[in-house]
C-alpha positions in Angstrom: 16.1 16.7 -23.5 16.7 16.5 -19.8 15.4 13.5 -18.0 15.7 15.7 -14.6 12.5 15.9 -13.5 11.7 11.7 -14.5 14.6 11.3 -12.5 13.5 13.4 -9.3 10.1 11.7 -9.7 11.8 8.3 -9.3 13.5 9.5 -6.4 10.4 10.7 -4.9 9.2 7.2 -5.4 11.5 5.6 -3.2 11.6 8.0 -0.7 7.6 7.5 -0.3 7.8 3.8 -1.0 11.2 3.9 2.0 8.7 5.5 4.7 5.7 3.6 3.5 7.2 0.2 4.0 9.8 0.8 7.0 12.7 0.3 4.2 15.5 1.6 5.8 17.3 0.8 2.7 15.4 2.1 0.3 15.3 5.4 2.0 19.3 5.1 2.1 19.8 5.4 -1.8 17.9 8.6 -1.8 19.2 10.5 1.3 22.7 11.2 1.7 24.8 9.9 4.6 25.0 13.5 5.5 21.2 14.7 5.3 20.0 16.2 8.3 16.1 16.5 9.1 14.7 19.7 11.0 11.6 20.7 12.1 10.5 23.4 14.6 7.0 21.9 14.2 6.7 20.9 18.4 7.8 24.8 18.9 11.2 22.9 19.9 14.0 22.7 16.3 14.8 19.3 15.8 17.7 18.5 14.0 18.0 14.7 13.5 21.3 13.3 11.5 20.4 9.9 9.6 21.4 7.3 12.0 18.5 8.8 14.3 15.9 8.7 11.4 16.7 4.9 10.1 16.5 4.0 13.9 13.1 5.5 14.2 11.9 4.3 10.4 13.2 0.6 11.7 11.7 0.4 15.1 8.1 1.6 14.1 5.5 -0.5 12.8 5.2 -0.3 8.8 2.5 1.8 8.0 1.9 -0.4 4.7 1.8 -3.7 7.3 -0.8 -1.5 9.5 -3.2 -1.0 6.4 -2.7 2.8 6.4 -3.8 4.9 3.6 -1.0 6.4 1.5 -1.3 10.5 1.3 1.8 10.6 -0.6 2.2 13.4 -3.6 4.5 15.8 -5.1 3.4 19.2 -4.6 5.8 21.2 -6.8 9.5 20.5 -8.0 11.2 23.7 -8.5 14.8 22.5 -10.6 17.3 25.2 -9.9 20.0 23.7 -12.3 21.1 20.5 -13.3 22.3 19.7 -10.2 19.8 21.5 -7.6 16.0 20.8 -7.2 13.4 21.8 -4.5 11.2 19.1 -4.1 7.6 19.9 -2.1 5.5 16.9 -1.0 3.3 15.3 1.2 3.6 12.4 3.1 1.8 10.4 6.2 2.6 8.6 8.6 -0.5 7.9 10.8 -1.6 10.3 13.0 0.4 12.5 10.8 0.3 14.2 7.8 3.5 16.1 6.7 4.4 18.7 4.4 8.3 18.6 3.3 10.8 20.8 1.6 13.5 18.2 0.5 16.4 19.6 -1.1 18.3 17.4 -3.8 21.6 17.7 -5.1 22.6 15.4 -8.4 25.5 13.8 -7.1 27.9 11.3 -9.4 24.5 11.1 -11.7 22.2 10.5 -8.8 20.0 12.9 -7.5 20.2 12.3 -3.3 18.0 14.5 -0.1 20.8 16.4 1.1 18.1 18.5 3.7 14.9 18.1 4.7 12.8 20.7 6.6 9.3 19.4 7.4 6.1 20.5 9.4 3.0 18.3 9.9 -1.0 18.5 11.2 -2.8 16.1 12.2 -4.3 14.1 9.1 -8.0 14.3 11.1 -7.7 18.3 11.5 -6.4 18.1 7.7 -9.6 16.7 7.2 -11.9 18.4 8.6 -10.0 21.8 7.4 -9.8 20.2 3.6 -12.7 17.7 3.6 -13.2 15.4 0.5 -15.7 17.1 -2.1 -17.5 12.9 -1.8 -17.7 12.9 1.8 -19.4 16.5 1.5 -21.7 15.3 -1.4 -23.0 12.9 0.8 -23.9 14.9 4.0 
């Protein structure tokens, strides 16, 4: 039996774990050197290589040393083959709650971001548009 999507979830973990705690390193095992991250989300395509995205993971505070909330969850994994996987999740970084396609590639046994297209919303406009069934129950 494949162990593909155990695998991917592992992955996952690190890449949420990487952002959560500002681990550059961690976020390095599970993207490859050549990932590129894009987003059109400002109405302006970004297109950031790695070495911008460790810079900005390292010179921001940690969200897990600021006390933020983790949103992080795997929306869907759609596994193309044994070697290609879709992987649809949620992540935030405060003010910001963002929704990412990550495409993985299995490469020498390890499954590794080679893209990442992303969008956000605010996480208080996600809030008010999806609000917490307990927060309505007590209005």
């Amino acid at each position: 039996m494949s162990t593909a999507y155990a695998d991917l979830v592992q992955a996952m973990q690190l890449y949420f774990d990487g952002f959560h705690h500002g681990d550059v390193e961690a976020l390095k095992r599970v993207f490859h050197p050549d990932c590129h991250l894009m987003s059109s989300a400002t109405g302006e395509f970004v297109n950031d290589g790695m070495a911008a995205v460790y810079g900005r993971v390292a010179g921001r505070a940690k969200p897990s040393e600021a006390g933020q909330p983790r949103y992080d969850h795997i929306l869907s994994i759609d596994l193309a083959g044994p070697e290609t996987a879709l992987v649809k999740c949620q992540i935030a970084i405060e003010p910001k709650l963002f929704t990412d396609y990550l495409n993985f590639a299995r490469i020498n046994g390890e499954w590794r971001i080679v893209s990442k297209v992303f969008t956000y919303v605010l996480i208080e406009d996600a809030a008010k548009a999806h609000p917490h069934p307990a927060a309505q129950a007590a209005e």
